[in-house]
C-alpha positions in Angstrom: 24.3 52.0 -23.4 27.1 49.5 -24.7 28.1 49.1 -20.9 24.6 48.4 -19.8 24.1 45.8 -22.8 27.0 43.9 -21.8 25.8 44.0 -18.0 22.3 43.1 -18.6 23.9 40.1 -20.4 26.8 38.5 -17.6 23.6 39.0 -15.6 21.2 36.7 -17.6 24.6 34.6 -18.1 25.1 34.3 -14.0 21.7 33.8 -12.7 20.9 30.9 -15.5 22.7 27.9 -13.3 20.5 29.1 -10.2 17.4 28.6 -11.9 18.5 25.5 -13.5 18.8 24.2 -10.2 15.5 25.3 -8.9 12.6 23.0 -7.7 9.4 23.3 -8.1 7.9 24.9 -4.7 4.9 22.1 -3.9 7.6 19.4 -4.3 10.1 21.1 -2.0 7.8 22.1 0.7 5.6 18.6 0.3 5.5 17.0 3.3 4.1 13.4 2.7 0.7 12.2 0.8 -2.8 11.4 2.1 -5.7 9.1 0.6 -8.6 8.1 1.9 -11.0 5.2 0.1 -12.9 2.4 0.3 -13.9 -1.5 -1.1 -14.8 -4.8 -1.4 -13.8 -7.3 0.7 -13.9 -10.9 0.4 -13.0 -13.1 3.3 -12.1 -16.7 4.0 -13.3 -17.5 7.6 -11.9 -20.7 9.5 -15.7 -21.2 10.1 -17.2 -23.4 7.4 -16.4 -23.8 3.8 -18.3 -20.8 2.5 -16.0 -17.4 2.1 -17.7 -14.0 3.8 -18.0 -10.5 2.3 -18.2 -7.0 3.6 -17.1 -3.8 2.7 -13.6 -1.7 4.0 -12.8 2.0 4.4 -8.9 2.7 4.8 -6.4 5.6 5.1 -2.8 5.8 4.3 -0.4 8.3 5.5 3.1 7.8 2.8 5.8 9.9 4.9 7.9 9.4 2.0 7.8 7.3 -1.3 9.0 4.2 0.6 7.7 4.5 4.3 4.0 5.4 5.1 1.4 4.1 7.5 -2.2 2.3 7.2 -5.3 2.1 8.9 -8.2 0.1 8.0 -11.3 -1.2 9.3 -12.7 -4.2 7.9 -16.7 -5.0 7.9 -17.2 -8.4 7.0 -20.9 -9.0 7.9 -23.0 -8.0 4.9 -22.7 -11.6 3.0 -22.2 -14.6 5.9 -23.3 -18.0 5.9 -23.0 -19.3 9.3 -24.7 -15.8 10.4 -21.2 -14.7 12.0 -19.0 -12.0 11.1 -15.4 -10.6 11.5 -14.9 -6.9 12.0 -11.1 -5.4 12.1 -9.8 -2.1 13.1 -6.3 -1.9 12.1 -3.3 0.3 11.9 0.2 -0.5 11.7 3.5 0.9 9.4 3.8 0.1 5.8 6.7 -0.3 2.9 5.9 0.9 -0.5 8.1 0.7 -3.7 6.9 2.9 -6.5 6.9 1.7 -10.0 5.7 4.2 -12.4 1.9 4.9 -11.6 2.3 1.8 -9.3 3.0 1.4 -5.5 3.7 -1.9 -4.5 3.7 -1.9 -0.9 3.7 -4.6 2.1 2.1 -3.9 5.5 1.9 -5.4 9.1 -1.1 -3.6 11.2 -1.9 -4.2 14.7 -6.0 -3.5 16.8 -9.1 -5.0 17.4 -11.0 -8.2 15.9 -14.8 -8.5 16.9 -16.2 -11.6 16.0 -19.9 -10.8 15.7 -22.7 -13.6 16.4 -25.9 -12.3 13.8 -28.2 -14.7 15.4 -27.7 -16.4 18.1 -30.3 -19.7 18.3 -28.0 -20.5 15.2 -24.7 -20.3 16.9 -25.4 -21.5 20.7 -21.8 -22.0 21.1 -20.2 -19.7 19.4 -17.8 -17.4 21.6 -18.4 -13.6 20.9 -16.4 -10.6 21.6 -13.4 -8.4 21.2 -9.8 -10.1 20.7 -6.2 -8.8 19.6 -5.9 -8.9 16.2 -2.7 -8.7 14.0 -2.1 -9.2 10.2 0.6 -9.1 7.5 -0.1 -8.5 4.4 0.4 -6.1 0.9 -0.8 -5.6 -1.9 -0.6 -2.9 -5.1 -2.5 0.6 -5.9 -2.4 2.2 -9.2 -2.5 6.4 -9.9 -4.9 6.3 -12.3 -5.0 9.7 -12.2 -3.5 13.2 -10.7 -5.9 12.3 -7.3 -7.5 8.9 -7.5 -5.8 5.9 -6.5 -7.2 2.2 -7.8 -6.5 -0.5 -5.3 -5.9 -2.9 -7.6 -5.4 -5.9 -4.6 -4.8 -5.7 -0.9 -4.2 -8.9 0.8 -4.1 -9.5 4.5 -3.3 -12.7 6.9 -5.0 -12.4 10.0 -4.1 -14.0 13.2 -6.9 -13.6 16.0 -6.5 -14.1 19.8 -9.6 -15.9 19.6 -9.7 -19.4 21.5 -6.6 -21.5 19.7 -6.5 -18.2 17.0 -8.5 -17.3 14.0 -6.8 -17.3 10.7 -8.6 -15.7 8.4 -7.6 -14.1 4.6 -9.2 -10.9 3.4 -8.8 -9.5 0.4 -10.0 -6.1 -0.6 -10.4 -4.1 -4.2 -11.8 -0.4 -4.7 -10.3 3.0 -5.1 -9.3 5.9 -3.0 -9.1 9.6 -3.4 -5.3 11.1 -2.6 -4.6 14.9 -0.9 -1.0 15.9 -1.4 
């Protein structure tokens, strides 16, 4: 029995820097996070003086803690002036450095612009249609909790292959929900 005692114990002795080592399985088999989630967006056109609103949807892809990828679509019809609008669809790579529940991350996304006229007697000369798009841009999202993600600010300048190019700036708030 003595024998067995002493065994049992160099065993328990052996085996506890193994599991001191040990990671937790979802972390080690984790292979990136996904959120989905949607916005405001408020948008200063280089038509007129008056800034433009919509709504966004986007998706993010994070490979890693540092290196993910973004897609967004942009519609920026529901509040416009001039009765015009600018619609993105965008997807391109982006940077992130976590902070604590923050992720501050900078992007630059590549697709479509479609510059929309709403009615046309108003705009007779307007030029409509599809055009290259590209923007830079970050921003910062916040975990505000184990699966939702606040997107506290996302910033973008766009540069349109409209004519001599459209500049616009969109900025975007709302929240997403995150799959891991």
């Amino acid at each position: 029995m003595k024998t067995l005692s002493i065994m049992g114990a160099l065993a328990c002795i052996i085996s506890i820097p193994t599991s001191a080592l040990a990671q937790a399985m979802p972390t080690a088999t984790a292979r990136g996070s996904l959120q989905f989630g949607a916005g405001y967006t408020y948008a200063k056109p280089d038509f007129g003086s008056k800034a433009w609103q919509g709504i966004s949807g986007f998706a993010d892809f994070d490979f890693s803690s540092h290196v993910g990828v973004e897609a967004d679509i942009h519609y920026i019809a529901l509040i416009t002036p001039y009765d015009l609008a600018e619609d993105t669809y965008l997807f391109g790579p982006r940077f992130i450095l976590p902070f604590r529940r923050f992720k501050f991350y900078a992007k630059g996304l590549v697709g479509d612009g479609n510059f929309v006229i709403q009615v046309k007697q108003d705009n007779p000369n307007v030029l409509a249609g599809n055009f290259f798009t590209y923007s830079v841009g970050g921003g910062i999202d916040i975990l505000a909790g184990h699966r939702v993600v606040v997107r506290a600010v996302d910033i973008e300048y766009q540069h349109w292959s409209y004519l001599n190019g459209l500049t616009p700036t969109v900025i975007t708030v709302g929240a997403a929900y995150q799959f891991r």
